[in-house]
DRENDO-1510 file (C-alpha; in Angstrom, 1 decimal, always signed):
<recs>
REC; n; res; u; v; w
REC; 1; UNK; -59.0; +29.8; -9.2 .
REC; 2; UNK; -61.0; +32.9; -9.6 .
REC; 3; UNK; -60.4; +36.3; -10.1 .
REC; 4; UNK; -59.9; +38.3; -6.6 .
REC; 5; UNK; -57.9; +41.8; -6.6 .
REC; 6; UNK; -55.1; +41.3; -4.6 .
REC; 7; UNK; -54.2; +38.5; -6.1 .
REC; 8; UNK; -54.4; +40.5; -9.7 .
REC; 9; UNK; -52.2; +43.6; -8.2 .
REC; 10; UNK; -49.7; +41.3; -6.9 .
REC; 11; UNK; -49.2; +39.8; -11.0 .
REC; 12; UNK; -49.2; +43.1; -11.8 .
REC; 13; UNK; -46.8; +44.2; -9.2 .
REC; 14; UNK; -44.5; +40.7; -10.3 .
REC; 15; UNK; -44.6; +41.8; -13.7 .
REC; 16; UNK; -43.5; +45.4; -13.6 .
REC; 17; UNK; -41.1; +45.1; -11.1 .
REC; 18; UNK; -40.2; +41.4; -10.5 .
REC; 19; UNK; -41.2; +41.7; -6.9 .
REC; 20; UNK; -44.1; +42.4; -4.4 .
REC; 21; UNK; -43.8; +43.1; -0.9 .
REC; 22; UNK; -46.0; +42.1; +2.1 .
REC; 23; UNK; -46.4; +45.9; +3.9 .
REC; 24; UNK; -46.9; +47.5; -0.5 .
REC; 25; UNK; -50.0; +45.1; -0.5 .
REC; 26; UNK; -51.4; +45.3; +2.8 .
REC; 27; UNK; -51.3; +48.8; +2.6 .
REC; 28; UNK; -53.1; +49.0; -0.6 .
REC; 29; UNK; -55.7; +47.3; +0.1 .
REC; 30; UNK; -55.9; +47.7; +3.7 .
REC; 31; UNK; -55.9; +44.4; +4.7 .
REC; 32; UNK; -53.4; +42.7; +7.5 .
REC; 33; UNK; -50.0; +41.5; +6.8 .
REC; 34; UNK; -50.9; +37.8; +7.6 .
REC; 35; UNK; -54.0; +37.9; +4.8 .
REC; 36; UNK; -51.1; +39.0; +2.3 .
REC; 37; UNK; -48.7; +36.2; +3.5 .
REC; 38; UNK; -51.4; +33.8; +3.0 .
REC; 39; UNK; -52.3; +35.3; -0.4 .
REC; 40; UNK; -48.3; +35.0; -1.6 .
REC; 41; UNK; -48.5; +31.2; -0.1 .
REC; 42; UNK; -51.6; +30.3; -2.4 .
REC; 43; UNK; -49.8; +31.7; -4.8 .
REC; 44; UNK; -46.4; +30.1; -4.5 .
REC; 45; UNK; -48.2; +26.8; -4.0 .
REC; 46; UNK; -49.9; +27.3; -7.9 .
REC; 47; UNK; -46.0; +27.5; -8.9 .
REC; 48; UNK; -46.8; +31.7; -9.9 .
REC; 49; UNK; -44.0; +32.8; -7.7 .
REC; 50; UNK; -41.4; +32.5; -5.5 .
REC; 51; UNK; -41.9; +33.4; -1.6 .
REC; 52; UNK; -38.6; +35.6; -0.6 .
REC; 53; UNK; -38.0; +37.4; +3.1 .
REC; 54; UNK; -40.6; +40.1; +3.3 .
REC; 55; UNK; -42.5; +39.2; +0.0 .
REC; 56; UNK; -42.2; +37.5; -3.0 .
REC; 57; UNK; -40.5; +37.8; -6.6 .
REC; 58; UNK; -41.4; +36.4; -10.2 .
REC; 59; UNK; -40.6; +32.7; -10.9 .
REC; 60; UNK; -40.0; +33.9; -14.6 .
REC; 61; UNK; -37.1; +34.9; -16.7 .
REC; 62; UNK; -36.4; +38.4; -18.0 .
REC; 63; UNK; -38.2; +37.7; -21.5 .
REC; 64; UNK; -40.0; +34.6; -21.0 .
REC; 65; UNK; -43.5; +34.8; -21.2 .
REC; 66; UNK; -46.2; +34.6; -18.2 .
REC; 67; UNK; -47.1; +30.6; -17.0 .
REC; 68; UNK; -50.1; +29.8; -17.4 .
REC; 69; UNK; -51.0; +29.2; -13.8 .
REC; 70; UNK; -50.3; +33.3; -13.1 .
REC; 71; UNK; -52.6; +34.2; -16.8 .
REC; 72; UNK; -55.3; +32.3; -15.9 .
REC; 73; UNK; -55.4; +34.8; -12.8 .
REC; 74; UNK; -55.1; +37.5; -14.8 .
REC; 75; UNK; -58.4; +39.7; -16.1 .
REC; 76; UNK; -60.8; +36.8; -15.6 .
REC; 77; UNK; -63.6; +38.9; -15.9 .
REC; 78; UNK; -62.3; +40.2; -19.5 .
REC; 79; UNK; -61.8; +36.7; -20.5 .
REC; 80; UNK; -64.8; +35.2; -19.4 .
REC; 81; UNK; -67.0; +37.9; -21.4 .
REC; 82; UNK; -64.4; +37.2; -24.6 .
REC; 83; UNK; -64.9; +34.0; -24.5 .
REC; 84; UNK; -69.2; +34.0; -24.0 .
REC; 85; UNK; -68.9; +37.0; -27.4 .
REC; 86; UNK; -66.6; +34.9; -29.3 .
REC; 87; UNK; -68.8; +31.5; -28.7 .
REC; 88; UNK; -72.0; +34.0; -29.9 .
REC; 89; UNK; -70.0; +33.6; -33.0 .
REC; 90; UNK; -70.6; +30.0; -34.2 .
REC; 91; UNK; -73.7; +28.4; -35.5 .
REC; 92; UNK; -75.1; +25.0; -34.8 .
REC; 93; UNK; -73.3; +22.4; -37.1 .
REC; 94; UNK; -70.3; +24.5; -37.6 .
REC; 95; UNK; -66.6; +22.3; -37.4 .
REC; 96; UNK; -64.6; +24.6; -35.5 .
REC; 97; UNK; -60.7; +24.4; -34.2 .
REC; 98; UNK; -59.9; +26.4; -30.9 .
REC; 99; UNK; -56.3; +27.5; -29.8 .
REC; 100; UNK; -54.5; +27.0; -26.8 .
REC; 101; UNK; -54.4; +29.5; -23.9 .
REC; 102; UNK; -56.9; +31.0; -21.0 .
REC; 103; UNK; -59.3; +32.7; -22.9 .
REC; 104; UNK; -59.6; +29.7; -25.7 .
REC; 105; UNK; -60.3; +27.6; -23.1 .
REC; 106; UNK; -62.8; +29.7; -21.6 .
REC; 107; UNK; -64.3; +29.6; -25.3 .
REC; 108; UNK; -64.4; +25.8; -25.0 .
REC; 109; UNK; -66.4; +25.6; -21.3 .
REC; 110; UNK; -68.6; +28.0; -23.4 .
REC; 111; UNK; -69.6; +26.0; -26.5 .
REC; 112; UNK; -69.5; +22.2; -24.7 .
REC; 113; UNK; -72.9; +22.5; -24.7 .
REC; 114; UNK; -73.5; +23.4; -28.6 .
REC; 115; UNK; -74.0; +20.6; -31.4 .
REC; 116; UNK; -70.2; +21.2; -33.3 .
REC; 117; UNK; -67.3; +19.5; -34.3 .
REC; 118; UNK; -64.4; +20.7; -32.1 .
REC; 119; UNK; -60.9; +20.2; -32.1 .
REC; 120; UNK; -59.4; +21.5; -28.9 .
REC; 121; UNK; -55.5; +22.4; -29.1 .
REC; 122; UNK; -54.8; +22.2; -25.4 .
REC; 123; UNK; -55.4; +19.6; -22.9 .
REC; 124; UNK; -58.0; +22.5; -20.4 .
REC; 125; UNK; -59.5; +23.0; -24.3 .
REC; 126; UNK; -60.0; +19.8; -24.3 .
REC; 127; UNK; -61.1; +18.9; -20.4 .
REC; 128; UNK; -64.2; +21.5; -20.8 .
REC; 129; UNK; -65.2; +19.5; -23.7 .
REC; 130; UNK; -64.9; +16.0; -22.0 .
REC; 131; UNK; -68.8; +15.1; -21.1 .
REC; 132; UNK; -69.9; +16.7; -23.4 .
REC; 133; UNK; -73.5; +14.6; -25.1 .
REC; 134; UNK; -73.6; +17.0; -28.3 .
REC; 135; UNK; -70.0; +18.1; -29.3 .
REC; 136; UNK; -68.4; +15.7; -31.5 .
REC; 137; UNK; -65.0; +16.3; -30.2 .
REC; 138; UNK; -61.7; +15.1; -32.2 .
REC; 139; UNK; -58.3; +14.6; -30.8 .
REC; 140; UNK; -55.1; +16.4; -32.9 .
REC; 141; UNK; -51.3; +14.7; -32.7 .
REC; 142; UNK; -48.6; +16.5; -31.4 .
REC; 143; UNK; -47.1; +16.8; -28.0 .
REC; 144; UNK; -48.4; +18.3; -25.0 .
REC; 145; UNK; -46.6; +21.4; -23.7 .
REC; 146; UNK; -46.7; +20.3; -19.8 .
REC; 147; UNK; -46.3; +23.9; -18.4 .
REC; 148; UNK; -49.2; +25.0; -20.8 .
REC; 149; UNK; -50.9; +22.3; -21.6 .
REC; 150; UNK; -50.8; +23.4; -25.5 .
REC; 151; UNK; -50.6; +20.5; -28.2 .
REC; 152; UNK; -47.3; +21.5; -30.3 .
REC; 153; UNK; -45.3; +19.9; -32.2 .
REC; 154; UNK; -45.0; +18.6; -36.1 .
REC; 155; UNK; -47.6; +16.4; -35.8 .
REC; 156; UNK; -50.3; +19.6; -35.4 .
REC; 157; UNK; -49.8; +20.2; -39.0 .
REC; 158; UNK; -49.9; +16.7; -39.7 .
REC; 159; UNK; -53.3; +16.7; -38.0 .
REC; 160; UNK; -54.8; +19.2; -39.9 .
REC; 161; UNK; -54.1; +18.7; -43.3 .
REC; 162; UNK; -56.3; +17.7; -45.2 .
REC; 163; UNK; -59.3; +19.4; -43.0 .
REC; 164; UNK; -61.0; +22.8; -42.8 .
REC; 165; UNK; -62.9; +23.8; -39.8 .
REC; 166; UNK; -65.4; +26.7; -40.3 .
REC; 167; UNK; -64.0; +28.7; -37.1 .
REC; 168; UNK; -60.8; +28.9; -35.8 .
REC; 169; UNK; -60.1; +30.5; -32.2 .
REC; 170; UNK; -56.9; +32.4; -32.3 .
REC; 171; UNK; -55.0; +33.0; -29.5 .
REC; 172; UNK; -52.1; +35.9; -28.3 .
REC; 173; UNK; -49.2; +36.7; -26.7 .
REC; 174; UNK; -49.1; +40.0; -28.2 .
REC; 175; UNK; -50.8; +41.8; -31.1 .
REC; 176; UNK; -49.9; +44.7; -33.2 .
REC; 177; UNK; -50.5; +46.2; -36.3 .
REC; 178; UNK; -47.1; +46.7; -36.7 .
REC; 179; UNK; -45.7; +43.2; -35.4 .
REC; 180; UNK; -49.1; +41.7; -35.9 .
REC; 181; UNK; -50.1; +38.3; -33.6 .
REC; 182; UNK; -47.0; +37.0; -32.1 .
REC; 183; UNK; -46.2; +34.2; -29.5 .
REC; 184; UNK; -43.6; +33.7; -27.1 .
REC; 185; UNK; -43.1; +29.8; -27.9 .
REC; 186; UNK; -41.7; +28.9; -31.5 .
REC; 187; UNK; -43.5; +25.6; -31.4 .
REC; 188; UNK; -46.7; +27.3; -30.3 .
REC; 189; UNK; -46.7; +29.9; -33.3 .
REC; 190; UNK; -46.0; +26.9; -35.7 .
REC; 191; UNK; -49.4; +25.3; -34.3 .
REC; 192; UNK; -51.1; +28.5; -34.7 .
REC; 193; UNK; -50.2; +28.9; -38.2 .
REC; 194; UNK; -51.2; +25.7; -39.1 .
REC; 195; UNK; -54.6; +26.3; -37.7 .
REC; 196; UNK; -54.8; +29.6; -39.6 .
REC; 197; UNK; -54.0; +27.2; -42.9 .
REC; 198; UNK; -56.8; +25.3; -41.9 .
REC; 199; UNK; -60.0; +27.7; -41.2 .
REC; 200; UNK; -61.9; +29.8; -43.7 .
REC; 201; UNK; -62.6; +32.3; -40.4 .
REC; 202; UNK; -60.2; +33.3; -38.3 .
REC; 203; UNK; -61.4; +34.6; -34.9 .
REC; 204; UNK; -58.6; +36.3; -32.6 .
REC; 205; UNK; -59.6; +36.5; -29.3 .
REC; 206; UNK; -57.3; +38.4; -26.8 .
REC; 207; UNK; -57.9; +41.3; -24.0 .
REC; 208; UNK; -57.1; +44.9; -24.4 .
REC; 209; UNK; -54.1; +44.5; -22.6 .
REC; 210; UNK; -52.5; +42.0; -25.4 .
REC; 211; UNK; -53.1; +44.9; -27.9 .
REC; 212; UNK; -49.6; +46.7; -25.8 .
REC; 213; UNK; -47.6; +43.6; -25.8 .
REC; 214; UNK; -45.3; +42.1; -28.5 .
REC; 215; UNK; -43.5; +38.3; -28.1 .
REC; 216; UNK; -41.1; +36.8; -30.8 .
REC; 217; UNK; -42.4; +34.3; -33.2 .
REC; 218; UNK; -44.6; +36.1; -35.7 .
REC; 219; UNK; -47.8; +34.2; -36.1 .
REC; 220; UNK; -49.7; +36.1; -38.9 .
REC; 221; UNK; -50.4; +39.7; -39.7 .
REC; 222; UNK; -53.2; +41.3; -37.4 .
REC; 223; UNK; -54.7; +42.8; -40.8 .
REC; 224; UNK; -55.3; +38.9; -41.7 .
REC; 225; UNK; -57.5; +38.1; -39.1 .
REC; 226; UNK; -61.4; +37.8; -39.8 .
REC; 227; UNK; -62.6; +39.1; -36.7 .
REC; 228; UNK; -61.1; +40.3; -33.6 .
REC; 229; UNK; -63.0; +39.8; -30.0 .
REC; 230; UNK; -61.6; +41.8; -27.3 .
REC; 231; UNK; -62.4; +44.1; -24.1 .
REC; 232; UNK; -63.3; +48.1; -23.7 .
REC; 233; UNK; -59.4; +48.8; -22.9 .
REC; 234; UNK; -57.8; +47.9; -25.9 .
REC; 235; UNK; -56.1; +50.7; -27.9 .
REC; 236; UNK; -58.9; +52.5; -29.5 .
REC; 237; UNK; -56.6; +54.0; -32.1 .
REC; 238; UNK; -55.6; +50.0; -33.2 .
REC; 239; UNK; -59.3; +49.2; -33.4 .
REC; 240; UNK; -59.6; +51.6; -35.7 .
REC; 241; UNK; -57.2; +50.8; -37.9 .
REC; 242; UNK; -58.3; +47.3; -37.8 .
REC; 243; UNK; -61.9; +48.5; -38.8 .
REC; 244; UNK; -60.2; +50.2; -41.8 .
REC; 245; UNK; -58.8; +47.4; -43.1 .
REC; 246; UNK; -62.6; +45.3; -42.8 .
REC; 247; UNK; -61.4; +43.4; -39.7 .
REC; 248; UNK; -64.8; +42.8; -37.5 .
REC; 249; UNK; -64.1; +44.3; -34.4 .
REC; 250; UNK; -66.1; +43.0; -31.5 .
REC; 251; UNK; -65.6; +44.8; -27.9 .
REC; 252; UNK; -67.2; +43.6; -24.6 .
</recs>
């Protein structure tokens, strides 16, 4: 589904509050009531939230973190020019191990066309590979996450011992130099860590907005990460600290 503004203001709306109403959107954007009712119906129908008399309110838990039908609504543009920076990145030949989430897949629809050795972490990783006549694509154990579609589980780090992958794609929930790179799932930040064991480059891609956010499972310290791919509205102040601590710092 791509990117269209109401539908982003209404996430927006969901996530501050917990609930959007029909007259608040139409209003904004000065479009009818019924375009706004069929907006919250599209939206329902992708399982992002829950229609309710005169709007709609969050499917979500106080807490929880966002599913991943509503993120891969959220700052598509952002993500899509992540993803084409961080894929810049690699060089022909390289073996390289890419996270779950929105943005790492958008990495992976970027470099299915490159000559690499990929090892995708999440089935829509793993679906923009499929096809593919010059990636040499290899499958990890574990079990699949149904609602995210992330590979979890003990057999990730059964998978990857033993190998080393030239780039690893880190993904976030959250990320800051106090907390550094967190995750909202405990099984997801155990996969995370084991792909950080298993790359000699670690390459955190994550929009501006993740640079405000924390979750609870600590993956790794943000000071540990080899390069750091983001968008123009991250924190300028933790980009700098970042830089002072010889973390590549890529903005797009």
């Amino acid at each position: 589904m791509s990117g269209n503004p109401r539908h982003e203001a209404i996430l927006e709306a969901l996530q501050a509050r917990g609930r959007v109403d029909v007259p608040e959107v139409a209003s904004a954007f000065s479009v009818s009531e019924v375009t706004v009712r069929r907006d919250l119906d599209q939206l329902a129908r992708a399982g992002i939230l829950r229609r309710v008399r005169g709007g709609a309110v969050s499917v979500r838990m106080r807490g929880e973190g966002l599913p991943y039908a509503m993120r891969r609504l959220e700052h598509v543009a952002a993500k899509e020019r992540i993803a084409a920076a961080a894929a810049a990145l690699v060089v022909d030949g390289e073996a390289v191990c890419i996270d779950s989430g929105t943005t790492a897949a958008a990495v992976a629809r970027h470099l299915a066309a490159r000559r690499l050795t990929v090892m995708p972490f999440s089935i829509q990783a793993l679906e923009a590979l499929v096809g593919s006549s010059t990636a040499r694509v290899l499958l990890p154990g574990g079990s699949v996450n149904l609602e995210e579609g992330s590979i979890v589980g003990p057999l990730v780090e059964q998978s990857l011992r033993g190998l080393r992958f030239d780039t690893v794609f880190l993904s976030c929930c959250g990320a800051s130099i106090d907390e550094g790179v967190t995750a909202h799932d405990l099984d997801d930040a155990a996969a995370k860590r084991a792909m950080i064991g298993a790359g000699r480059r670690i390459v955190l891609i994550a929009e501006g907005a993740k640079f405000t956010r924390s979750a609870m499972a600590i993956t790794c310290s943000l000071r540990d990460v080899d390069v750091v791919v983001t968008d123009d509205t991250a924190p300028v102040e933790v980009l700098g600290e970042l830089r002072a601590a010889g973390v590549e710092v890529i903005t797009v």
